[in-house]
C-alpha positions in Angstrom: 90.5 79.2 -50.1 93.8 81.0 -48.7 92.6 80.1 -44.7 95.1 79.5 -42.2 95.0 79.1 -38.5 98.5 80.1 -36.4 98.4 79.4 -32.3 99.5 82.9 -31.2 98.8 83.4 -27.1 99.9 86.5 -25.5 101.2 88.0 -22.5 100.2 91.6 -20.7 97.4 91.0 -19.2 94.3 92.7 -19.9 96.1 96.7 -19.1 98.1 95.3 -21.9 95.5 94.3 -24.2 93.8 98.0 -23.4 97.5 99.9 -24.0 97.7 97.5 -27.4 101.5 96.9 -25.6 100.9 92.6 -25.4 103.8 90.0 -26.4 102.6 87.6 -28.8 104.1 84.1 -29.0 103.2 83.0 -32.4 104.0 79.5 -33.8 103.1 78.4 -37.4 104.5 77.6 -40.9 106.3 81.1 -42.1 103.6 81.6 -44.5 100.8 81.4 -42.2 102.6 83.8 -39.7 103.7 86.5 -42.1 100.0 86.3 -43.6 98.9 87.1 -39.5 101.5 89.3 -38.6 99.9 92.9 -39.9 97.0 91.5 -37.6 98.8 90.4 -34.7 100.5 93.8 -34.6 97.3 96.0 -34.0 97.0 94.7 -30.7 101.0 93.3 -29.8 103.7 95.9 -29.3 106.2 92.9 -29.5 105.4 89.6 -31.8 107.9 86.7 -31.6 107.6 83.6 -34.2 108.9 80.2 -32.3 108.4 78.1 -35.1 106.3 75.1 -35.6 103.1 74.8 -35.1 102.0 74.8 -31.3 105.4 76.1 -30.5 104.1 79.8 -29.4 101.6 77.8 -26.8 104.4 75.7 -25.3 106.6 79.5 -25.0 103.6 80.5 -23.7 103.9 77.8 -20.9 107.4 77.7 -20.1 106.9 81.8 -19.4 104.4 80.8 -17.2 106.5 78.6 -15.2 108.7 80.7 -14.7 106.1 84.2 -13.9 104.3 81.8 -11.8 107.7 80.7 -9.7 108.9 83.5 -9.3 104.7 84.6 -8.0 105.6 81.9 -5.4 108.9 82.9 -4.4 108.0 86.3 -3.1 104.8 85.0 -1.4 107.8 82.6 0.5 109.8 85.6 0.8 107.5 87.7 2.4 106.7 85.4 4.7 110.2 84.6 5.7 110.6 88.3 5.9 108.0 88.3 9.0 109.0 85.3 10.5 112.6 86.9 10.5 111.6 90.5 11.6 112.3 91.7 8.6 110.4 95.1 7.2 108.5 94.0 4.0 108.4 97.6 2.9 112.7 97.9 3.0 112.7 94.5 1.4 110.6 95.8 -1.2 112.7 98.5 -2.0 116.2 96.0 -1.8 114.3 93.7 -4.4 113.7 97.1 -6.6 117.3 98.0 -7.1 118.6 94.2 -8.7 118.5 91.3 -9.9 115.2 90.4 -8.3 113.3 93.4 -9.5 110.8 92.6 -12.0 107.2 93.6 -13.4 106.3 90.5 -11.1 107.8 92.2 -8.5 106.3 95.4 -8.6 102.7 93.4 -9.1 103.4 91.7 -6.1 104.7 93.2 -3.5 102.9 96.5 -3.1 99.9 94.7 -2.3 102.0 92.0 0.2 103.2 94.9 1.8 99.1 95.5 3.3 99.5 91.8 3.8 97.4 90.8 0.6 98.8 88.3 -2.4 96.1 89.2 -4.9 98.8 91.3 -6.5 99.3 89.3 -9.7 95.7 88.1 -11.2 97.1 85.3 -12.9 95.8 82.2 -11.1 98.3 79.2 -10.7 95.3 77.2 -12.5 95.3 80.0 -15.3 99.1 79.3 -16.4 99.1 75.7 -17.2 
């Protein structure tokens, strides 16, 4: 038999999975993965082999540290922006035009603005 099994999570989010734009983190033997690939690329717009096997799971988790931290920072931020008198809506557009602006970002905020955090779907409990 000619079976083989690669650990290949992705990232994008269910809009992703529906635009066929996801990141796949695949982690394998090179055999395995190039066997996969043609596969992995009917529904990934972007496919990145780590390595070893497990190693796509464990760059899965390290993204999601650091999506999730930054989730958390702006929570923090907008709520040092009220306690500050600062205008969540010009902060928004600050954070748009640098370093801080992100896809996390533009998740985020928009609906922090109306005083909601629900902006990013991916639970804290989902990431680890």
């Amino acid at each position: 038999m000619n079976i083989g099994f690669i650990g290949a999570p992705v990232t994008g989010g269910p809009p992703g999975a529906a635009a066929e734009t996801l990141t796949s983190m695949a982690g394998d033997n090179s055999t395995a993965f190039e066997r996969a690939r043609p596969l992995i690329e009917l529904y990934s717009e972007r496919v990145v082999h780590f390595g070893n096997p497990g190693s796509g799971n464990r760059a899965k988790l390290i993204r999601n540290f650091i999506t999730m931290g930054h989730v958390a920072l702006i929570v923090e931020a907008m709520r040092r922006c009220d306690r500050v008198g600062i205008d969540r809506g010009k902060m928004f557009e600050v954070l748009s035009n640098g370093g801080a602006n992100s896809n996390t970002t533009h998740k985020m905020v928009p609906d922090a603005l109306s005083g909601s955090y629900d902006g990013y779907k991916f639970t804290q409990e989902n990431a680890v």
